[in-house]
C-alpha positions, 0 to 999 in steps of 0.5 A: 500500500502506498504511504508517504511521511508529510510533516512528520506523519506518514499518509496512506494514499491512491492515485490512477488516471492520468491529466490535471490533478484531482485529490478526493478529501473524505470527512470526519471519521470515514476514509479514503473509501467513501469515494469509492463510486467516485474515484474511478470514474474520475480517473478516467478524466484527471490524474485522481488522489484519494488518501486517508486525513491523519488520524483516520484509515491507513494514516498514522494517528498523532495525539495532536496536529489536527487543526485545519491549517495541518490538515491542509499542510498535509494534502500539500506535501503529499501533492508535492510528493506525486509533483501535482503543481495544481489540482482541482479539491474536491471535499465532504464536510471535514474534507470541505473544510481542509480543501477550502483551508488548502484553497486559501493557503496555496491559492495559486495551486487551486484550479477548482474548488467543489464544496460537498457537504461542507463544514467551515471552521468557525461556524456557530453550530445550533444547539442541539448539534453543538450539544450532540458534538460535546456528547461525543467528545466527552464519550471519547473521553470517559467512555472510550472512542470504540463504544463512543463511535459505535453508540453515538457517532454510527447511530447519530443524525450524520448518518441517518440517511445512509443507515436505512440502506442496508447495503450504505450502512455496512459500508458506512460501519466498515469505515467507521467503526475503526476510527482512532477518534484522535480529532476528537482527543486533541486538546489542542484543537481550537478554532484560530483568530480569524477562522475560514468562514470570515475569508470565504471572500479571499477564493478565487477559484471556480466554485461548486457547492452543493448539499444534500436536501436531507443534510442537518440544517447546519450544514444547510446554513453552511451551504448558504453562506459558502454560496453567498460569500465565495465570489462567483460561486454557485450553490446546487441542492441534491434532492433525496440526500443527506450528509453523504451524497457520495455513497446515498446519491453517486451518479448525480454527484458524479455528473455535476462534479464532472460537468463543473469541471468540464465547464471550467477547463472550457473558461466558464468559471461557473458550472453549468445547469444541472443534466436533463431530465434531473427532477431531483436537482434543485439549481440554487445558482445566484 
């Protein structure tokens, strides 16, 4: 299995395909898998990076070094190893937010950017979410990360979707149910002084966001502003999924991903309407 060390950690890591740059970032707790029905399918298109954050999967599990900024520093150097000078991000949640954080630090090296899902550091959760996200950090704590993950985090409002199919639920559990859960032990996490969400104004980049219309209505709300302050981004909702359209709902992910991208190498910095007939896409473009 492929591993490269980047800042001093070593990253499992997948690429096939040949072209632009193309590197897949999974969320929180899943991994490299979660692009499954994505990753070959893009390779057929552009050179395709899928790999395992820090602390999940394949990849080493620090105690600390889980602050966004790392995150992103990491997909720098294991990009920097493959010689991949730019690249399309593409991002779910977690991954959204590294891939927004990499965007903002290596600005010259994004030629695209597709915010799935995504969180954004600095959000003010709601409170029920807020309060369900402290269950699971102080379940990790005292109860220990197996039990949290399997009696809070599998079961929770994430992956409520996924979790009625029983196929999408096996799936899911097989990701899942291994997690380290060191994000949610590093003490020294913290959100910084001037959190993405206040410089959604500084991309440049083409930009695609699109959430699922089941998605927990933070998400939503995080949805909304990614498309209102990112300059010329458009927002697309995916009808009949939740937080996972990579696993609940791939092949209409796949061809809005790959029709934005599309549009963009032919210097339409906007992503085009979504295919026909596509009734369960709902087109929130500005």
């Amino acid at each position: 299995m492929p591993q490269v060390r980047v800042n001093g950690v070593e990253h499992f890591y997948e690429t096939a395909g040949q072209g632009p740059g193309l590197a897949l970032i999974h969320g929180l707790s899943l991994t490299h898998r979660m692009w499954d029905a994505q990753y070959r399918e893009f390779a057929s298109r552009y050179q395709t990076v899928r790999y395992d954050l820090r602390g999940h999967g394949q990849s080493a599990a620090p105690q600390t070094g889980y602050q966004t900024a790392n995150l992103a520093d990491d997909l720098h150097g294991l990009l920097t190893h493959l010689k991949i000078t730019s690249t399309y991000l593409v991002g779910l949640s977690l991954g959204g937010q590294v891939a927004l954080e990499y965007t903002l630090r290596y600005s010259d090296t994004v030629k695209a950017l597709v915010l799935v899902d995504t969180a954004l550091e600095g959000h003010r959760w709601s409170e029920p979410i807020a309060a369900y996200f402290h269950r699971v950090r102080e379940g990790a704590k005292k109860l220990g990360v197996e039990r949290t993950v399997k009696e809070l985090w599998l079961n929770g409002p994430l992956f409520a979707v996924p979790n009625r199919n029983p196929t999408l639920a096996k799936a899911l559990a097989e990701m899942i149910l291994p997690y380290s859960g060191s994000y949610w032990l590093d003490e020294k996490l913290k959100v910084p002084e001037e959190p993405q969400i206040q410089r959604l104004k500084e991309v440049k980049c083409p930009t695609l966001v699109v959430v699922g219309s089941l998605d927990l209505i933070d998400f939503q709300a995080m949805a909304d502003i990614a498309g209102r302050e990112i300059p010329g981004a458009r927002k697309v909702v995916l009808a009949r999924s939740g937080h996972l359209p990579p696993l609940e709902r791939p092949e209409a992910l796949n061809t809005l991903v790959l029709d934005f991208l599309a549009a963009v190498e032919r210097g339409d910095g906007r992503a085009p309407a979504p295919p026909q007939p596509e009734p369960a896409m709902e087109d929130n473009s500005k």
